[in-house]
N, CA, C and O atoms as a MOPAC input file, in Angstrom:
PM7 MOZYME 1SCF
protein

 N     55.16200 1    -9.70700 1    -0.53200 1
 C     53.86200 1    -9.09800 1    -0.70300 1
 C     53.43400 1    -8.45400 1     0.60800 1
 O     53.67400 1    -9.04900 1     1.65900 1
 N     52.77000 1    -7.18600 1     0.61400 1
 C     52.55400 1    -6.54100 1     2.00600 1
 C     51.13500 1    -7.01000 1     2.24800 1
 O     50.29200 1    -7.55200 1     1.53300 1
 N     51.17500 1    -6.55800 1     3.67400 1
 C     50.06700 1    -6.42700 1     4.27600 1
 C     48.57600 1    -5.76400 1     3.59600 1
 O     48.84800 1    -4.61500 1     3.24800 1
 N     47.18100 1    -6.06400 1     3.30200 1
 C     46.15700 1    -5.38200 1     3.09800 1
 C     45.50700 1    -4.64300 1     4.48100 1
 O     44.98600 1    -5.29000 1     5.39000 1
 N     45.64100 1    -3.09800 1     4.46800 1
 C     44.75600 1    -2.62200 1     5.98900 1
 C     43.60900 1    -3.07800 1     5.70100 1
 O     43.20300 1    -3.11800 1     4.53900 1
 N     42.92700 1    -3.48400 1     6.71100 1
 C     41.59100 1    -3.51300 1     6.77900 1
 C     40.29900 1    -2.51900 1     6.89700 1
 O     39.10100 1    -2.74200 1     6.72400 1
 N     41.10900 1    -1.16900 1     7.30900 1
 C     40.64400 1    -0.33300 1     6.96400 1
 C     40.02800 1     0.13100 1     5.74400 1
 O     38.92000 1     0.63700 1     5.57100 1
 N     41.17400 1    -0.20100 1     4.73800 1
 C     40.72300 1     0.17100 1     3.21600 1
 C     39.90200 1    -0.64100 1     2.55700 1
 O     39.36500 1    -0.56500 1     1.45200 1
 N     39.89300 1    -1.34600 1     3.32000 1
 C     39.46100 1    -2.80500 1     2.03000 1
 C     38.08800 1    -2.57000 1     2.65000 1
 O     37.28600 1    -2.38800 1     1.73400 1
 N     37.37000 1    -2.48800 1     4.11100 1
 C     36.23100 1    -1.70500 1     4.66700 1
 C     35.93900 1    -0.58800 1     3.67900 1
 O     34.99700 1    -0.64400 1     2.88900 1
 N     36.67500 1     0.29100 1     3.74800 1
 C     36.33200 1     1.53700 1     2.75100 1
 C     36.03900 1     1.29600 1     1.49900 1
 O     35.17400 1     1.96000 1     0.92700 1
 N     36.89200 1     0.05400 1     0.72800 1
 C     36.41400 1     0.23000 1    -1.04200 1
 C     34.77000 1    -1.06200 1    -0.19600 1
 O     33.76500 1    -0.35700 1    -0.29400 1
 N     34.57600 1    -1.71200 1     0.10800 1
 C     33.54000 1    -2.17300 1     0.17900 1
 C     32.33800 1    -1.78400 1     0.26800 1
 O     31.47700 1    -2.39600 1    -0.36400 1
 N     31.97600 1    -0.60700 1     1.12100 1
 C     31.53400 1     0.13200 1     1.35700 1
 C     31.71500 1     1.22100 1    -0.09300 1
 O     30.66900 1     1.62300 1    -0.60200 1
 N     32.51000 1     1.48000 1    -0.45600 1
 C     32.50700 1     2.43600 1    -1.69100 1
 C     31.53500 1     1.34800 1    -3.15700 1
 O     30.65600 1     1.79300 1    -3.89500 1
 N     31.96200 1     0.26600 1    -3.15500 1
 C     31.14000 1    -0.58600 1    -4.10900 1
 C     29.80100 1    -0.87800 1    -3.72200 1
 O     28.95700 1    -1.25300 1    -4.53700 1
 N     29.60300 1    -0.74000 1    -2.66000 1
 C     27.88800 1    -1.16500 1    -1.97100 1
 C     27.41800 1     0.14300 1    -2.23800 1
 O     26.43700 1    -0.13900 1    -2.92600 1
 N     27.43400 1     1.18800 1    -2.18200 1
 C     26.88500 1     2.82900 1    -2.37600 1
 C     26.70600 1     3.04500 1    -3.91400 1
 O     25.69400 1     3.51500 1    -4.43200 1
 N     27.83900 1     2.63100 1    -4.57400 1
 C     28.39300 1     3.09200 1    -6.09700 1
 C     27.04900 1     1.84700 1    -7.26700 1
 O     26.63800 1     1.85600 1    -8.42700 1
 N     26.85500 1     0.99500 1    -6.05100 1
 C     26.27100 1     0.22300 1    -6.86900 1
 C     24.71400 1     0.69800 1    -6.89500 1
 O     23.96300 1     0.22500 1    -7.74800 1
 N     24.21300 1     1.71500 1    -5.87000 1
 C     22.77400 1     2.07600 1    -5.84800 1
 C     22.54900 1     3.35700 1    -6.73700 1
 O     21.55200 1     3.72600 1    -7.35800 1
 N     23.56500 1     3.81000 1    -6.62300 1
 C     23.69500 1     5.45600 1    -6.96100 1
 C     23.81500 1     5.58800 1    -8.11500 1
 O     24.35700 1     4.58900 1    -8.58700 1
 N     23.49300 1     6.62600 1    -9.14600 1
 C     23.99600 1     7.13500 1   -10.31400 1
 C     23.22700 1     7.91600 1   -11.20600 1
 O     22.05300 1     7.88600 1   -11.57400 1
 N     24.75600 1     9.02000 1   -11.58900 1
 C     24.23300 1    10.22900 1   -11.98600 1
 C     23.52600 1    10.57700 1   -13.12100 1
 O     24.42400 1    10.64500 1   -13.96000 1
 N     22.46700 1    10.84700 1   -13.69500 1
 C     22.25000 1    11.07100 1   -14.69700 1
 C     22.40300 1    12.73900 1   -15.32600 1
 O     23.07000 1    13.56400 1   -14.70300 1
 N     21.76800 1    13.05300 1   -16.49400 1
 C     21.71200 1    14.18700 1   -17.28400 1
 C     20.94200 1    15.40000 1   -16.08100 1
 O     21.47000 1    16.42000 1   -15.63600 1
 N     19.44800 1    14.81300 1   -15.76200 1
 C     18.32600 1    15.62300 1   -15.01100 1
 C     18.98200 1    15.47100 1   -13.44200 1
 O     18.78000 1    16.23000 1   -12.49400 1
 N     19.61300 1    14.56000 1   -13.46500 1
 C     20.05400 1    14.67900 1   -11.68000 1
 C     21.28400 1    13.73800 1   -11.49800 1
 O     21.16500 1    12.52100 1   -11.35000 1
 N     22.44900 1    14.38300 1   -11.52100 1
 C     24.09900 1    14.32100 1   -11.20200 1
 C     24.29400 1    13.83400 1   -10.02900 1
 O     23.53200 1    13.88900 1    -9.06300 1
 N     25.28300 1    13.37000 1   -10.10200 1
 C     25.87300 1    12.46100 1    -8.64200 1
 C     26.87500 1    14.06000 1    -8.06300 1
 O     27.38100 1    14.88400 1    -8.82400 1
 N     26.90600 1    14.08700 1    -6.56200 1
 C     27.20400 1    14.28700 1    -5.95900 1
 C     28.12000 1    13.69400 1    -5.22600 1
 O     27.61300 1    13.30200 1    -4.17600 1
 N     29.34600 1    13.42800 1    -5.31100 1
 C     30.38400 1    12.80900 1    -5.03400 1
 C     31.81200 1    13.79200 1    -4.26900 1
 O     32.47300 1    14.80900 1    -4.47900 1
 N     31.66800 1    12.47700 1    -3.12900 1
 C     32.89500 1    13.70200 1    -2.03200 1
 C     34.16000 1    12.58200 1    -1.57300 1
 O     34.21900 1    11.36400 1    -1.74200 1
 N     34.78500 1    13.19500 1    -1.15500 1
 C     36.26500 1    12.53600 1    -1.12300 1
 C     37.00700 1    13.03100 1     0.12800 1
 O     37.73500 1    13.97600 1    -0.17700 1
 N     37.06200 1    12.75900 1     1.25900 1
 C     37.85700 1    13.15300 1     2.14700 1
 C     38.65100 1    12.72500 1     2.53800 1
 O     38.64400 1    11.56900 1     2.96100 1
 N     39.95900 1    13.72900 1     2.55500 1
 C     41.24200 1    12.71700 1     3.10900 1
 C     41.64900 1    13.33100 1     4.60400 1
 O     40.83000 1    14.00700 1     5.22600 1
 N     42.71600 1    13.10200 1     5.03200 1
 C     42.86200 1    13.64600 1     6.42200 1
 C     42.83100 1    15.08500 1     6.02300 1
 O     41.80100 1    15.52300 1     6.53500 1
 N     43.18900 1    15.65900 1     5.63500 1
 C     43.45100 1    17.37800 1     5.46100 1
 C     42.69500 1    18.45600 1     4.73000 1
 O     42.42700 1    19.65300 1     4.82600 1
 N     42.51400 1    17.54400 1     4.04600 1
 C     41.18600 1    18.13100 1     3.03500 1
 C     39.75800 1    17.61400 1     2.70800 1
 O     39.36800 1    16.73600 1     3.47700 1
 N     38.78800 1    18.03000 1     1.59100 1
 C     37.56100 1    17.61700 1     1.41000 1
 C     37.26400 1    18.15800 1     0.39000 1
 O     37.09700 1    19.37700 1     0.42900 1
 N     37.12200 1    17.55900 1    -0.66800 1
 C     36.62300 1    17.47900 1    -2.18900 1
 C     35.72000 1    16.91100 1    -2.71800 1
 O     35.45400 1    15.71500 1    -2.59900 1
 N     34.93800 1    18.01100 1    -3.60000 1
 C     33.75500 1    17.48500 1    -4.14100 1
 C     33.71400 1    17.47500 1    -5.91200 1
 O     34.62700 1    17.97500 1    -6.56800 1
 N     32.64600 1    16.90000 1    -6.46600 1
 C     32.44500 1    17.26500 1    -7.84000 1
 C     30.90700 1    16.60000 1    -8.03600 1
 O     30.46600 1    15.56100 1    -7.54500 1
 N     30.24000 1    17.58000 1    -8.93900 1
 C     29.19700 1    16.82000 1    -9.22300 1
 C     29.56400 1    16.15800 1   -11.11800 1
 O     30.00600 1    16.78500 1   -12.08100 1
 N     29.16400 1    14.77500 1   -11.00200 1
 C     29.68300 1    14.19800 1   -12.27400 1
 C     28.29300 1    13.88200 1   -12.84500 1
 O     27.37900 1    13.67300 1   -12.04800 1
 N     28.05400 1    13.82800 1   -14.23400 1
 C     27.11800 1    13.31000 1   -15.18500 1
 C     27.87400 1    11.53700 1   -15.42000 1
 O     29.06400 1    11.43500 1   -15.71600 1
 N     27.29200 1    10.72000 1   -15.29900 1
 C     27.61600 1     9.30400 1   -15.58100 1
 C     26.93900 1     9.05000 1   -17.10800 1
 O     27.06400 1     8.03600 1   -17.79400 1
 N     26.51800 1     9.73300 1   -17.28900 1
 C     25.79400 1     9.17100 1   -18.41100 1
 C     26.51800 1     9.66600 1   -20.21500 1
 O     26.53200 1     9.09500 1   -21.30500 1
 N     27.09300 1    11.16500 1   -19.63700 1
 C     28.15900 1    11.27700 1   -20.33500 1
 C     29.40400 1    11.76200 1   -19.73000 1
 O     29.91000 1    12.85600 1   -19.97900 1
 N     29.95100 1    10.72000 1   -18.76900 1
 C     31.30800 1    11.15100 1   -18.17600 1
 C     31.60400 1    12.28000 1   -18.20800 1
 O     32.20400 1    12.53500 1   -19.25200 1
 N     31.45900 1    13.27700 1   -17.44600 1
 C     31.26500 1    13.98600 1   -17.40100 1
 C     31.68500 1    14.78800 1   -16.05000 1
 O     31.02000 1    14.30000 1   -15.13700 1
 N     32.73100 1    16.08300 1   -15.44000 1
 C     32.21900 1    16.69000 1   -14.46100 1
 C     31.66100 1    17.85200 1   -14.40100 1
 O     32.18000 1    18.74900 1   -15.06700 1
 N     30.37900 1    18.17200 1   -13.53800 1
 C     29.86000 1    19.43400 1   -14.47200 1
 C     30.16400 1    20.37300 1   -13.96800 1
 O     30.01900 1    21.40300 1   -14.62700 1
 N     30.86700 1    20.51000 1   -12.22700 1
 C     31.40300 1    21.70800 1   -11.46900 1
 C     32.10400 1    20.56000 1   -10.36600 1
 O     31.99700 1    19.33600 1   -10.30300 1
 N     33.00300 1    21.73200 1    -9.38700 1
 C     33.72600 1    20.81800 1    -8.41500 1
 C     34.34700 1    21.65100 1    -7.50800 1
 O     34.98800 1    22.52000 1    -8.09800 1
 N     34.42100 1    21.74300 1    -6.12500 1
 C     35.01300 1    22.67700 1    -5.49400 1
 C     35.93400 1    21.48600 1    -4.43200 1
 O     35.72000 1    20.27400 1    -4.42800 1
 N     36.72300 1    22.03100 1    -3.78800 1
 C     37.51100 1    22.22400 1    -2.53300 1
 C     37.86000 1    22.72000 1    -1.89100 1
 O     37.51500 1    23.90100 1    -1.93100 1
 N     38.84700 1    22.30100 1    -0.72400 1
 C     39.20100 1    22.63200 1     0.51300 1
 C     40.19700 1    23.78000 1     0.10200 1
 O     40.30400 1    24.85500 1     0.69000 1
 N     41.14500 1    23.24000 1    -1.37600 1
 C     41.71900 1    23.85200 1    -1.83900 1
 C     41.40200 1    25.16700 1    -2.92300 1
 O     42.26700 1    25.82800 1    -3.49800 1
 N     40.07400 1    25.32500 1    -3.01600 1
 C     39.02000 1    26.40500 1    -4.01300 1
 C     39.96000 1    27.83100 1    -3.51100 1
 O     40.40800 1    28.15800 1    -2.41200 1
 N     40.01100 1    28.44700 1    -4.79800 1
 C     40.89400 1    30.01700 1    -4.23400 1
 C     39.98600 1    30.84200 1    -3.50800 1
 O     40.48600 1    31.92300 1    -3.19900 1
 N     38.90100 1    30.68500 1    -3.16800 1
 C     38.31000 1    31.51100 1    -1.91700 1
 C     38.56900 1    30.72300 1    -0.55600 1
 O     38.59600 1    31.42700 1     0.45300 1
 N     38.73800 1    29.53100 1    -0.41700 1
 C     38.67700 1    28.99400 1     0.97900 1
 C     40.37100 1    28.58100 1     1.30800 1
 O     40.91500 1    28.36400 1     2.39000 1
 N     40.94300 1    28.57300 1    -0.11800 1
 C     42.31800 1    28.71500 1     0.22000 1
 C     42.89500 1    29.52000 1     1.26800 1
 O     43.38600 1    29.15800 1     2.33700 1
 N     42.74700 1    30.73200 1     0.75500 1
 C     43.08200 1    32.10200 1     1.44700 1
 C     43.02200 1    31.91000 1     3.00200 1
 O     43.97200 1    32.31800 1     3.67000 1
 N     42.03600 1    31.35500 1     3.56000 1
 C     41.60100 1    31.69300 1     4.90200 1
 C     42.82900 1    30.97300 1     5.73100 1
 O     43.42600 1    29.94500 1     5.41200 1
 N     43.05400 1    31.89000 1     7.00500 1
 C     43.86100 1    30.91800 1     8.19000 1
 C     42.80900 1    29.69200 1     8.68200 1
 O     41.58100 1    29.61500 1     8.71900 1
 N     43.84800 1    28.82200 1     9.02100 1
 C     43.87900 1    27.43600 1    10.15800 1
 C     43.49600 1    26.57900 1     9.17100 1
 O     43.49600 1    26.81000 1     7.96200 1
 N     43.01300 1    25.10500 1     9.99800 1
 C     43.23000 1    23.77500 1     9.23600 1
 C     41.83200 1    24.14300 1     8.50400 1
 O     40.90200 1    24.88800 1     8.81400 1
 N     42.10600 1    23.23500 1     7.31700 1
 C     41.38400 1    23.00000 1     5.86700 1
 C     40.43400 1    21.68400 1     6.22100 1
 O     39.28500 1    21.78300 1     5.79000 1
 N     40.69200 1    20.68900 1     6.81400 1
 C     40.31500 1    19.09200 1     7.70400 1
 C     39.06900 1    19.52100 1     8.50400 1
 O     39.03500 1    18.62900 1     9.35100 1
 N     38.29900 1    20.12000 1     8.69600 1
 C     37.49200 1    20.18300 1     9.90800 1
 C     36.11200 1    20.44100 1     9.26600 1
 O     35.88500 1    20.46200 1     8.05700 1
 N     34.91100 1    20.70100 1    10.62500 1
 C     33.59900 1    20.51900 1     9.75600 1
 C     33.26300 1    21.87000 1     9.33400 1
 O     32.42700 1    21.89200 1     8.43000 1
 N     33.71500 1    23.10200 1     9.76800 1
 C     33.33300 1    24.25800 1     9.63400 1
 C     34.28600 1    23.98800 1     7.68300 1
 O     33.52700 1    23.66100 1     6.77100 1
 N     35.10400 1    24.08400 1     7.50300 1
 C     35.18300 1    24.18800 1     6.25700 1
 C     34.53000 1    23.21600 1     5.27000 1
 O     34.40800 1    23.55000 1     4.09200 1
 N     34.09600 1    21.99800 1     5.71700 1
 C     33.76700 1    20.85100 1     4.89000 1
 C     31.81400 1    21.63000 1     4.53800 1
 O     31.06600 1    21.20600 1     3.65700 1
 N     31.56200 1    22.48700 1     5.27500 1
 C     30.52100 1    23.30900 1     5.26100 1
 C     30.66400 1    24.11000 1     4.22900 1
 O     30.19300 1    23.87500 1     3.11600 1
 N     31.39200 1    25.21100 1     4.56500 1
 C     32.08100 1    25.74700 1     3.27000 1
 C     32.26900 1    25.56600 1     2.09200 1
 O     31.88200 1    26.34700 1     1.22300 1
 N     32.87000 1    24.54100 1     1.88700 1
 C     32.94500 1    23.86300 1     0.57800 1
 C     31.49800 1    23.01300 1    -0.13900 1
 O     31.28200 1    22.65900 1    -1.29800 1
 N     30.78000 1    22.90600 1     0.95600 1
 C     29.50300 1    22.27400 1     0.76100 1
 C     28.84500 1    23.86400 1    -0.03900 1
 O     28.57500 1    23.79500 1    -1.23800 1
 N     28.70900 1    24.71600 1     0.42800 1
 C     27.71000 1    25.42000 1     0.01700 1
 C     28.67100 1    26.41700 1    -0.94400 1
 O     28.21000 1    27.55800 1    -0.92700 1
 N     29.72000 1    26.31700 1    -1.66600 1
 C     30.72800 1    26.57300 1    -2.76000 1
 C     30.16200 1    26.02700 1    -4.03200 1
 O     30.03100 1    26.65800 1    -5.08100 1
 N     29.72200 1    24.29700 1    -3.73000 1
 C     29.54000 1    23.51900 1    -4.74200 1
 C     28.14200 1    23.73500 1    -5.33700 1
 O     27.69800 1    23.41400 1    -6.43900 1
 N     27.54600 1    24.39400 1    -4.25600 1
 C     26.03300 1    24.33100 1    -4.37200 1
 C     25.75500 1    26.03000 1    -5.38100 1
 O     24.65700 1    26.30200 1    -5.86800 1
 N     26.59000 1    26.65800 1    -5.46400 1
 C     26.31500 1    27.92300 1    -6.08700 1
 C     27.26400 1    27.52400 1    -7.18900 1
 O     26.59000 1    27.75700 1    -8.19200 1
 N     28.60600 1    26.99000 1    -7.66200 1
 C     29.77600 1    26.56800 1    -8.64000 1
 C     28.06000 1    25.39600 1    -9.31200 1
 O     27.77300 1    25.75400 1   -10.45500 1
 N     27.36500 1    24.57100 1    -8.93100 1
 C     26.44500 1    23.73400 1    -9.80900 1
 C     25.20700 1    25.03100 1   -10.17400 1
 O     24.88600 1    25.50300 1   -11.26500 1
 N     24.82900 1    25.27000 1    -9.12100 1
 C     23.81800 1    26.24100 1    -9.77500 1
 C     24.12000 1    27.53700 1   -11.05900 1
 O     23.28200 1    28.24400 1   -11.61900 1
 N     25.24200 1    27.51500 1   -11.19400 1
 C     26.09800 1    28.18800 1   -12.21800 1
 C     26.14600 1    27.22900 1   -13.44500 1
 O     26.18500 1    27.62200 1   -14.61100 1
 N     26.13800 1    26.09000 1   -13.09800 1
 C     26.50200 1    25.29500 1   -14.14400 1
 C     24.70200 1    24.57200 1   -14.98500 1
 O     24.36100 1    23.93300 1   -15.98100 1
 N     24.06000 1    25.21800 1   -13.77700 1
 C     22.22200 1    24.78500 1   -14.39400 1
 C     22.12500 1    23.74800 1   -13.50200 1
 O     21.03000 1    23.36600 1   -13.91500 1
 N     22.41100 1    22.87400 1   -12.49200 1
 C     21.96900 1    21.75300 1   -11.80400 1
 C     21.50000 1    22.43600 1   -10.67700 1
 O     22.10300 1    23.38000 1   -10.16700 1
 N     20.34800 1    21.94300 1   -10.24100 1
 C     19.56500 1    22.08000 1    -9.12100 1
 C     19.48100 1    20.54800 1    -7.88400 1
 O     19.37800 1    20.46000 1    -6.66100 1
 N     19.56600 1    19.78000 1    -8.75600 1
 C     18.82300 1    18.66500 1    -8.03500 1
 C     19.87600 1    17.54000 1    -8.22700 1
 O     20.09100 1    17.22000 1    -9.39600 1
 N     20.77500 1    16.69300 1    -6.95400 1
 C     21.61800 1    15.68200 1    -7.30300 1
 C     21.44900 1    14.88100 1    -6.54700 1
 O     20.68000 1    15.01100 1    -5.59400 1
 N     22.08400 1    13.92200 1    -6.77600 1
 C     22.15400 1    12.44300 1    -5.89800 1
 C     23.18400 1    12.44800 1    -5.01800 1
 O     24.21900 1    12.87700 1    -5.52700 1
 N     23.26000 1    12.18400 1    -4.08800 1
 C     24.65000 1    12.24800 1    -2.95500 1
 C     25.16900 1    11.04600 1    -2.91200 1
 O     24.57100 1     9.97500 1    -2.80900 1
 N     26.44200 1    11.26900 1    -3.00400 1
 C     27.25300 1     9.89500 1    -3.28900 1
 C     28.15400 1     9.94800 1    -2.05200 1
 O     28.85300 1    10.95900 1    -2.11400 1
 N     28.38100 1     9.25300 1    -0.99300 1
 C     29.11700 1     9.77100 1     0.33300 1
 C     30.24300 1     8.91300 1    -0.64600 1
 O     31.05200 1     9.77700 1    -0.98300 1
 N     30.55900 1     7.91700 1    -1.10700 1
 C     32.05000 1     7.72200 1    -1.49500 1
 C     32.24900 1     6.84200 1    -0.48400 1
 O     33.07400 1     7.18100 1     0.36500 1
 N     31.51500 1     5.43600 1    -0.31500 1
 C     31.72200 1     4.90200 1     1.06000 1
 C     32.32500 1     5.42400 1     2.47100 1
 O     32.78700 1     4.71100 1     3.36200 1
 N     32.21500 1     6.78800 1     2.46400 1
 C     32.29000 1     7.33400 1     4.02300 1
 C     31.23400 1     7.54700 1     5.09500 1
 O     30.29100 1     8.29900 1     4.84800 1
 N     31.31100 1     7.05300 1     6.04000 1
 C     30.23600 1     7.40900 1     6.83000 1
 C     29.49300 1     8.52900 1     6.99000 1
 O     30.13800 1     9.43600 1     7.51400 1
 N     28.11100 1     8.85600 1     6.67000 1
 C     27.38600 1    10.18900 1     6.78300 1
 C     27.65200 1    11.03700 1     8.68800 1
 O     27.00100 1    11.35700 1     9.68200 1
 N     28.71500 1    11.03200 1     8.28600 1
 C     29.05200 1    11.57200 1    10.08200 1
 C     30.28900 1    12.61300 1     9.71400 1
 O     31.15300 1    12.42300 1     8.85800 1
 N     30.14100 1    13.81900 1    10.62500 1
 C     31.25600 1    14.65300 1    10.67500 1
 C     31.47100 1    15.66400 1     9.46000 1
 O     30.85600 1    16.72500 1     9.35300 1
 N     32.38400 1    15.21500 1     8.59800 1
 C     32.89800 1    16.56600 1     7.55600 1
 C     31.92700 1    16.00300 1     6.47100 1
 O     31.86900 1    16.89600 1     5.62600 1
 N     31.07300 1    14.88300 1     6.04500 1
 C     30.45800 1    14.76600 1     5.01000 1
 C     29.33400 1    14.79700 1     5.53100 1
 O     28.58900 1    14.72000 1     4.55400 1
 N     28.62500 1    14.86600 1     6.54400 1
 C     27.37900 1    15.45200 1     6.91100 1
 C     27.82400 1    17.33700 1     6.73500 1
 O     27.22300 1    18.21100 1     6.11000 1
 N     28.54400 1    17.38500 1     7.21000 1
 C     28.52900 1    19.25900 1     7.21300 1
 C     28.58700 1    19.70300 1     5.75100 1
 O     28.11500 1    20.82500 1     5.56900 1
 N     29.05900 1    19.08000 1     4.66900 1
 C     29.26500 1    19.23600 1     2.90100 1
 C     28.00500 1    19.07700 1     3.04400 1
 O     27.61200 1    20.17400 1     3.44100 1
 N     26.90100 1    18.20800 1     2.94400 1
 C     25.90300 1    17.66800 1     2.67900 1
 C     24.63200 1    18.79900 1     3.00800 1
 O     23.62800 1    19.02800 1     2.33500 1
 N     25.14100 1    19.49500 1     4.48700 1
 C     24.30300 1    20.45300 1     4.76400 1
 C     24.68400 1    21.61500 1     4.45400 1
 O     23.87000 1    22.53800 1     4.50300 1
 N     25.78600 1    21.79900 1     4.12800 1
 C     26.46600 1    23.43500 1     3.39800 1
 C     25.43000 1    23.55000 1     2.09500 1
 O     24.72600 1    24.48400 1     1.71100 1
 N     25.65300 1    22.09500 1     1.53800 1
 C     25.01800 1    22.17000 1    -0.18100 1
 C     23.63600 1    22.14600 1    -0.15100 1
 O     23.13400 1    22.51300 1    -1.21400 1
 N     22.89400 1    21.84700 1     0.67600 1
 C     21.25300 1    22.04800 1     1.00200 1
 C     21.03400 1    23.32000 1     1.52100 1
 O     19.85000 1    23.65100 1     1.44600 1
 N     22.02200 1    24.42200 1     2.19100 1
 C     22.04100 1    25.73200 1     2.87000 1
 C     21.74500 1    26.40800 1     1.24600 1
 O     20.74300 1    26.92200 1     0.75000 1
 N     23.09800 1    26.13700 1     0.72200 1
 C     23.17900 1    26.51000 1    -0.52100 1
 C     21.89000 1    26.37000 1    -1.62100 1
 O     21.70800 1    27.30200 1    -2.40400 1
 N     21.24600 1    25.50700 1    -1.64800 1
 C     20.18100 1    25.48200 1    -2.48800 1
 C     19.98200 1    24.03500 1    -3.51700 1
 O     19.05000 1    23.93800 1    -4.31500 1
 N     21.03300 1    22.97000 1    -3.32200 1
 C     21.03000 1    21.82800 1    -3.87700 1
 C     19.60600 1    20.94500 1    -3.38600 1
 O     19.19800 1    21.13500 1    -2.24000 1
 N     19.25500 1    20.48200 1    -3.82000 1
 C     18.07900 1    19.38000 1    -3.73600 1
 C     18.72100 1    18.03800 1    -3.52100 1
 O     19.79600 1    17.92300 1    -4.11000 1
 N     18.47900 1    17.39200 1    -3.09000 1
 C     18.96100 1    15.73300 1    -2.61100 1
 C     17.39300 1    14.85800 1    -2.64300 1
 O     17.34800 1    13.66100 1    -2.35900 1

């Protein structure tokens, strides 16, 4: 049997302490982000009927295209204010932010403020 990092097991803890306050409804969707080393992914989900109602990334065919790394805060910006016009397309104005047990620091503060540039409500 291997080793558990402690890293992760920090991370889902933190992901169950957040997941347990939060949740999306019909009038106001969760906002949910996912960052791994290289990239940064979002979706806003309806919980109430499983549901995703829009979703962008690092990997989105407009931010694809561009040179250099995809990992950093200038794109996690980017993709922040992608999601915020991809929901306003979809009729959502107003969501709940779900950091996904990650710390509000760095590439999920810069999503967070791309999507408020953009016009999302929190």
């Amino acid at each position: 049997m291997g080793k558990t990092n402690p890293r992760t097991v920090a991370l889902q803890k933190r992901k169950v302490r957040v997941r347990r306050k939060v949740r999306g409804t019909a009038d106001r969707p969760r906002l949910c982000v996912f960052r791994s080393l290289n990239h940064i992914y979002c979706q806003v989900i309806d919980d109430d009927s499983g549901r995703t109602l829009a979703a962008a990334s690092s990997l989105s065919d407009g931010l694809r295209q561009e040179p250099g790394h995809k990992g950093n805060v200038a794109t996690a910006k980017k993709v922040g204010m992608t999601i915020a016009q991809v929901a306003k397309a979809a009729g959502v104005s107003k969501v709940v932010f779900d950091r996904n047990g990650f710390l509000y620091h760095g590439r999920i503060k810069a999503l967070a403020d791309g999507a408020r540039e953009g016009g999302l409500e929190f």
